[in-house]
N, C-alpha and C positions, 0 to 999 in steps of 0.2 A: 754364149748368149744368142738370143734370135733374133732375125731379122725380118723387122715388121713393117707395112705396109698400109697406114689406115687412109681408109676411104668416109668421106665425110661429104655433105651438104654445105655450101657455102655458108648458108644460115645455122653452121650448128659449131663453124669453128674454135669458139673458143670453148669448146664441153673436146673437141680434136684436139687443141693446144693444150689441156691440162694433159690430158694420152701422154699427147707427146712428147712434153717435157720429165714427165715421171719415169717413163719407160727409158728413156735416152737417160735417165741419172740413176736407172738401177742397170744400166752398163748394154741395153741392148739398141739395135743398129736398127733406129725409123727414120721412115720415108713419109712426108706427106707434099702433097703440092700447095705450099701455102703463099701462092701468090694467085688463087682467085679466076688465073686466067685461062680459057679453054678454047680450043681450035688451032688447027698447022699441025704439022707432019711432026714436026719439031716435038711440039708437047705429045702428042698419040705416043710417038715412040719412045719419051721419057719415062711417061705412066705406063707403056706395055714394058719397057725393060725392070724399072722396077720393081712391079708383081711378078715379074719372072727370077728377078734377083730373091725374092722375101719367102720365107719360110710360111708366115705367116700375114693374112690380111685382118685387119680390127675395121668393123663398120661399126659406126656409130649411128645406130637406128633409131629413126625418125621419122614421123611424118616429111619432113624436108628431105631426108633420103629419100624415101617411097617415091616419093615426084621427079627426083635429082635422074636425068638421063644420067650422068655421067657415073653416082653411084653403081647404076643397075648396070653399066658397061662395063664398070670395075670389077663388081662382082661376078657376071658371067663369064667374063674373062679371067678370074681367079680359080673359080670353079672348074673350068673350062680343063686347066692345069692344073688341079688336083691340090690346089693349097689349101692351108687349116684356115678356116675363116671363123673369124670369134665376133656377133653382135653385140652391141652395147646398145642398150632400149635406154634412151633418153627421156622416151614419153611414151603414152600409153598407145602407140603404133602396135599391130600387133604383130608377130610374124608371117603368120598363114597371111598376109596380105603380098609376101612374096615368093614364089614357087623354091628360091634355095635359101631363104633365111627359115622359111618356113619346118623346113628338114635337119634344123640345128638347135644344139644348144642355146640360150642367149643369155647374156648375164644382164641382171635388171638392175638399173641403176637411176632407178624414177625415185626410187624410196630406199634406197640403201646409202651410208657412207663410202663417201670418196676412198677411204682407204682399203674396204672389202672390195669395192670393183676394183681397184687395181690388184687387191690380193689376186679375186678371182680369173683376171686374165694373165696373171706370174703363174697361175696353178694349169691354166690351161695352157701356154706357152712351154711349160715343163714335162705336163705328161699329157698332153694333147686336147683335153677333155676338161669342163669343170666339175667336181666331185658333186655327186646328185644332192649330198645334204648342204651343198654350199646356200648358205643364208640369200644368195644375189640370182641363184639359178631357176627362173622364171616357167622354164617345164625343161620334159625330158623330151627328147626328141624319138618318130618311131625307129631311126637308127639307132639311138641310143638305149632304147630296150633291149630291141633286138640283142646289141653288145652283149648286153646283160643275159639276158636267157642263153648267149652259147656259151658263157661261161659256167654259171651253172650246170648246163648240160654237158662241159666239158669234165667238170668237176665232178659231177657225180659218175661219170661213162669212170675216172680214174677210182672212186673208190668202190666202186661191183670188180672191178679187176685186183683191185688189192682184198677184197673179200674173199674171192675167188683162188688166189693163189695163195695166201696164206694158212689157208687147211692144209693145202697140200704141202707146204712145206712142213708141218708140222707133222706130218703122217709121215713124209722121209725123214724122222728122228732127229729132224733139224732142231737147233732153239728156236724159240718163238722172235717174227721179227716184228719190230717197230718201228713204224714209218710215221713221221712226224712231219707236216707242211706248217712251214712258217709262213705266216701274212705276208713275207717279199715275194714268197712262191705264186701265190695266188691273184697279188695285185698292188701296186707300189701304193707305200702310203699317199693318203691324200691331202694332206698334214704339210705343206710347203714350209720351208727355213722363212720364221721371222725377221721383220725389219721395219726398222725407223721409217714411216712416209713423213717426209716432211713435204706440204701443200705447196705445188707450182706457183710461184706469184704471177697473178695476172692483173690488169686494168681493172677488171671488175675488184677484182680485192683491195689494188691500193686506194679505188675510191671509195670504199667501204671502210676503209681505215679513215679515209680523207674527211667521210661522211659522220663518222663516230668523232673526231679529233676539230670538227667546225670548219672545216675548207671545204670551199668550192668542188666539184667532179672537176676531172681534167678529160680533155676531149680528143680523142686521138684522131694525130694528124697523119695523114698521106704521109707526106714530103717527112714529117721527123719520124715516123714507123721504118720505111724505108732507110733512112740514113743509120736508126739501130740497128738496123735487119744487116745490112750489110758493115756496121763496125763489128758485132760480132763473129760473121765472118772475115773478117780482116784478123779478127782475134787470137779465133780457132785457126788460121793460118800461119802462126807465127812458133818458130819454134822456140822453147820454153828457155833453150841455151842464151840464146839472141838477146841482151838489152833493149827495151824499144819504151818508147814515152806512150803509154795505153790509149789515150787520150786523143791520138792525134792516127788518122788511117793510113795507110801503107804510103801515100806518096803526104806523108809528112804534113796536113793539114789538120787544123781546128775545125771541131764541129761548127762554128762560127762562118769559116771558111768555106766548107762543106754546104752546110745551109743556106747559103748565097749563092753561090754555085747551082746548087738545085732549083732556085726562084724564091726560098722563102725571104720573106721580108719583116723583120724583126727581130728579137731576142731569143736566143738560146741556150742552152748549158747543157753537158753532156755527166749521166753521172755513171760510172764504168765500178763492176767489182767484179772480181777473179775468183773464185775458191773451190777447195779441194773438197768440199761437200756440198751435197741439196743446200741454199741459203735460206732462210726465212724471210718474210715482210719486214720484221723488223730490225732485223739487219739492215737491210736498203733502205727502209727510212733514216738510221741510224747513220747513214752514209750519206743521205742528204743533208741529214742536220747537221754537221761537222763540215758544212762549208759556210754557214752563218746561221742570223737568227732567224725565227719564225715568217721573215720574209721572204725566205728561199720559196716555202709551202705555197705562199699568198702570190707568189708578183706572178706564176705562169700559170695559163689556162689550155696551153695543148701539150702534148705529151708523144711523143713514140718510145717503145716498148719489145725489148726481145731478150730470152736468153736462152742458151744451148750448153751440151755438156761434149764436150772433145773427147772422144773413145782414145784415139789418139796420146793426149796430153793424160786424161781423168781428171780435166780443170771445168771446171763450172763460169758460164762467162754470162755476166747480166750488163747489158747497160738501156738506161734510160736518157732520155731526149726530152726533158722540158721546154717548152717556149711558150712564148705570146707573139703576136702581128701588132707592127708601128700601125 
């Protein structure tokens, strides 16, 4: 599997979090910086080892990249070192507004299904390139012709030489010979192995569920985002041999405990699920409501929100943070 890199606009993270969590459960190893914060030695050389670490960089193109210094740093430092850089067009930004998105492929994802853009960047992450009749591929690029035309001209310089010697074997009393090029010879299918996408749950989803079902939006909080953010790394730390109470972080505390700790001042519940495949929405709802009635839905109005898939374990780890403030 590869190792990916995406570089993103702060304003476009959650269109990066859905990347990220699809690509991390079809088993490949991403990096993003999703804590927001930029400046210090510290962070430059996290994000410089990184891209040096990653096979591949995924931007996520935007008007809010176009503007993002840190985008354009990302990327000329990618480029810089010869990595696969794959755009994703978010909105109608176009490429030729930047001198090296401009000279790429870009998979267009303003007007296509969530499940074809990720097709489309599993196909370029495989054989480097996405297939020109891909429904999501926004132009060709002039490398990308070019590609094109020396294959051709490869192609045909081989069959004037199979023209060419074939008489003459035939004049030395030879049998006549037949030379036969399979479609592997000439260029790997472009036809990637199907699969299940099942949709990243996000914030914006479960309140769209929340929204269809007569509940309030829930509002994401600072203080309970972070305390998900880091129980499921406490999660993904833990090895699977181990007994451990899910519910409570490495030094044995309640999110309860947790939360107060941090400054929040109120009510809160933590809801934790494990598994061994991509989860739906409605699973996680499903999991909320198995701890009572329709009061679970009604009594919070903030929320934190995170889950990741352990290359490690292959366990899938979500947990949510509901609360409200006394």
């Amino acid at each position: 599997m590869s190792k990916v890199f995406i570089s993103y606009s702060s304003q476009d993270k959650n269109y990066a979090d859905l990347i990220h969590g699809t690509l991390e459960a079809a088993g490949h190893r991403v990096w993003m910086d999703r804590t927001g914060l930029h400046g210090g030695d510290a962070w430059l050389q996290a994000i410089q080892q990184n891209i040096l670490e990653a096979d591949t960089m995924i931007v996520i193109w935007s008007a809010n990249a176009l503007q993002s210094r840190w985008v354009r740093d990302e990327l000329t430092f990618a480029h810089s070192r010869g990595k696969q850089i794959i755009p994703v067009q978010i909105d109608g930004t176009d490429g030729s507004e930047h001198i090296i998105i401009n000279a790429l492929q870009m998979v267009n994802a303003t007007d296509a299904e969530f499940e074809h853009v990720v097709e489309a960047i599993e196909q370029a992450l495989v054989y480097g390139e996405i297939a020109v009749d891909h429904p999501t591929l926004r132009r060709t690029s002039r490398t990308g012709r070019w590609r094109w035309v020396g294959l051709v001209g490869v192609l045909a310089a081989v069959l004037v030489v199979l023209l060419g010697i074939l008489p003459l074997l035939r004049s030395a009393n030879n049998p006549p010979v037949t030379v036969t090029l399979s479609p592997s010879m000439i260029m790997p299918s472009s036809t990637p192995p199907t699969q299940t996408v099942v949709a990243p749950i996000t914030l914006d989803a479960i309140n769209a569920w929340r929204q269809e079902n007569g509940y309030a939006p829930l509002t994401s909080d600072p203080i309970l985002s972070t305390i998900a953010d880091r129980h499921v790394s406490d999660l993904r730390s833990r090895p699977l041999s181990e007994p451990y109470n899910e519910y409570r972080d490495l030094e044995g505390r309640s999110v309860q405990e947790i939360a107060a700790a941090a400054g929040f001042e109120g009510e809160v519940e933590m809801f934790v699920k494990i598994t061994d495949s991509p989860m739906p929405l409605s699973e996680l709802i499903d999991e909320i409501g198995k701890r009572g009635d329709e009061d679970v839905q009604t009594r919070y109005d903030l929320v934190g929100f995170d889950w990741t898939r352990s290359v490690a374990t292959g366990k899938h780890y979500y947990v949510l943070v509901m609360g409200r403030k006394n």
